[in-house]
Steps between C-alpha positions, in 0.01 A plus 500: 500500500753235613723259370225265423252721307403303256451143617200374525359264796193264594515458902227276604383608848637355811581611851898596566804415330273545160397822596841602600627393124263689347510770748896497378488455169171816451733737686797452295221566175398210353116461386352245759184383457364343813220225416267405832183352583170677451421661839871585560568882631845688471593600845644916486657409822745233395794579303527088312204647315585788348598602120298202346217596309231153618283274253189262671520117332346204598779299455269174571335582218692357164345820263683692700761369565538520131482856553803507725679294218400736250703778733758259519580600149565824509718434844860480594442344835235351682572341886278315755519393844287160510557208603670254261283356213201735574595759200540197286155328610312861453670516176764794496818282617834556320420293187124631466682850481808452320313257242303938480848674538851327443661840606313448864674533822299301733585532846393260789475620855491225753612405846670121414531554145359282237586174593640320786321332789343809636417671158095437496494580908401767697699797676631810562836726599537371788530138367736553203762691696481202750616261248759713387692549761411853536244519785716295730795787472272754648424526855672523819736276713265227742206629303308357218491631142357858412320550150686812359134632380440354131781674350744198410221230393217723332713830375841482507550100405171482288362825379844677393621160392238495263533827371864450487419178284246614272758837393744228470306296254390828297870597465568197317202430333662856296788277456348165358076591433404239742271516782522236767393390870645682841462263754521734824453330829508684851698230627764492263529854491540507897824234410598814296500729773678276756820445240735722685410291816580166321773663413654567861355131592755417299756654690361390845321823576166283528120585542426162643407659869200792473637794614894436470616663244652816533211670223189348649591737810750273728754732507478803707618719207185401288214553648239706636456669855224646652579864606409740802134557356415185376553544152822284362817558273652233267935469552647345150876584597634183336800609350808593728523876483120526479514354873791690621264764422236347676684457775580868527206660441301298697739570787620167598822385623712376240666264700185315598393517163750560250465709230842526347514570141612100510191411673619318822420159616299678782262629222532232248507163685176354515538354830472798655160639289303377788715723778513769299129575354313575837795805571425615137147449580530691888710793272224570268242531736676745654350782186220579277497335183496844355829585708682205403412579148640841562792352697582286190416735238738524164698196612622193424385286804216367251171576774133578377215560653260228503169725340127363434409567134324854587822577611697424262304708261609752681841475540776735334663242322182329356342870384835592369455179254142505463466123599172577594197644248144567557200335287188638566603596827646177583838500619646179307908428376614652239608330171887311563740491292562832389617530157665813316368525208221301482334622846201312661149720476313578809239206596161530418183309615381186349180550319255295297400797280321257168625789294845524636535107417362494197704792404838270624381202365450680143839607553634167541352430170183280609194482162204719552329150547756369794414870667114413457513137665763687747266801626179255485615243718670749751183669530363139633445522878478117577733476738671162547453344839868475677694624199762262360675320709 
């Protein structure tokens, strides 16, 4: 099931934007094998984890590490999310595996990339999008930057980028028979994700104060506001006669406001965001969340409730699209995108299972030999002090 049944993939264990590539690439149904330390335990409550079927290798230890390029054989893809030169100094870099496999897709995960100044040092989300321009974009006016979770470092501008890479490089390996090297780095991919930004830099619209433009929640018409019980609704009205039905649905005066279908200066001129957002904000205290939500209902004016994740699972829209799914009784996301023909199977729990391994591995087309040195040294429980790092 899926678009990428088929296609076979190495991860080597890490902690979040791997994960979230292989988490992606298992649930759209390609084979992932997920290669940790000895000592390592799949975790039934975290969704990064699940699909892979998981082999134990010492990768200190060269034997078997020739293991894992024996695999490497049989493989379309392998990625890894060390730090630069540490797959080549264990032996399993790019040329140690495409030397094995000239068909290889070999995808790096980093935060700086591979080279640079700040390729061999430390950090994390929080740090990439910093450089890139990204972090200082989100916050609020007077205050200092906000870290937007680790969705646009560790998922969305490394993770996803990866994946995105990697599918990239298979596509056109079909074209030309070539494997080759995907260089993803979080901070490059958080450049990515601020192009529409340079883009209205470029015609003065600039990000240069936190908290000024008009999408990191300036303006009055995108934003959120706290309601009469504490819980909070998001307003995206940025188009003209999405606000003129803002306007009048929310019951304000047009003439303060605006809300013709032109969009008046009143609504649209940016010096007036500041005078305008506390009487939005005094308006939608004046209901329920609920009852603004009903008050808004099967319109245009572009409002949402602001929901925790146990409520969104539960709302209409997200049970109508079954964006959630249950594994093992964990509520987790369901697979994204959706695809017509080639639908996305229903997650399953990672598992270690020597005979469900061995049975992939044969699969792949491993010797009965490479399966013996495989299931011996997995059954190994020296555990490596600190992992690889």
């Amino acid at each position: 099931m899926g678009p990428l049944k088929g296609f076979r993939v190495i991860e080597m264990a890490g902690i979040g934007p791997g994960p979230f590539c292989g988490m992606l690439l298992s649930d759209l149904g390609a084979q992932v094998l997920r290669v940790e330390r000895h000592g390592a335990s799949a975790d039934a409550l975290d969704p990064l984890q699940r699909n892979r079927l998981r082999l134990a290798l010492d990768l200190k230890d060269p034997q078997q590490v020739a293991v894992l390029l024996d695999i490497v054989e049989h493989a379309d893809a392998l990625f890894e999310g060390y730090r630069p030169g540490v797959a080549e100094r264990l032996g399993f870099g790019p040329d140690d595996c495409l030397h094995r496999n000239a068909k290889l897709v070999y995808g790096r995960m980093t935060g700086w990339g591979q080279d640079g100044p700040l390729a061999s040092t430390a950090g994390h989300d929080i740090n990439y999008i910093a450089l890139s321009g990204a972090l200082h974009a989100i916050g609020r006016r007077g205050e200092r930057p906000v870290p937007p979770l680790n969705l646009v470092g560790d998922f969305g501008g490394g993770g996803m980028l990866l994946a995105f890479g990697m599918v990239c490089a298979l596509l056109e390996r079909e074209r030309s028979g070539k494997g080759q090297v995907v260089d993803a780095a979080m901070v490059d991919g958080s450049i990515a994700l601020m192009a529409m930004f340079l883009g209205m830099q470029a015609r003065g619209l600039s990000c240069n104060q936190v908290g000024s433009h008009f999408l990191s929640g300036a303006a009055h018409y995108y934003d959120t506001y706290q309601t009469k019980d504490g819980k909070f609704i998001a307003v995206g009205a940025l188009e003209p006669q999405f606000y003129a039905e803002l306007i009048a649905k929310a019951g304000l005066d047009p003439s303060v406001f605006g809300g013709s279908s032109s969009m008046s200066p009143a609504g649209h001129d940016p010096r007036r965001w500041a005078e305008l957002k506390p009487l939005f904000a005094e308006q939608f205290m004046t209901r329920t969340r609920d009852e603004w939500c009903a008050v808004f209902s099967g319109s245009d004016a572009c409002v949402a409730p602001v929901l925790t994740l146990e409520e969104a699972a539960q709302d209409p829209h997200n049970l109508a699209r079954k964006a959630f799914v249950t594994v093992a009784g964990v509520m987790q996301n369901a697979p994204a995108p959706r695809f017509s023909r080639t639908p996305a199977a229903h997650p399953e729990l990672a598992t270690a299972d020597s005979k469900a391994v061995n049975a992939l591995l044969s699969q792949w087309g491993c010797s009965e030999e490479q399966l013996v040195n495989i299931a011996a040294f997995s059954a190994q429980r020296a555990v490596a002090a600190g992992g690889v790092s």
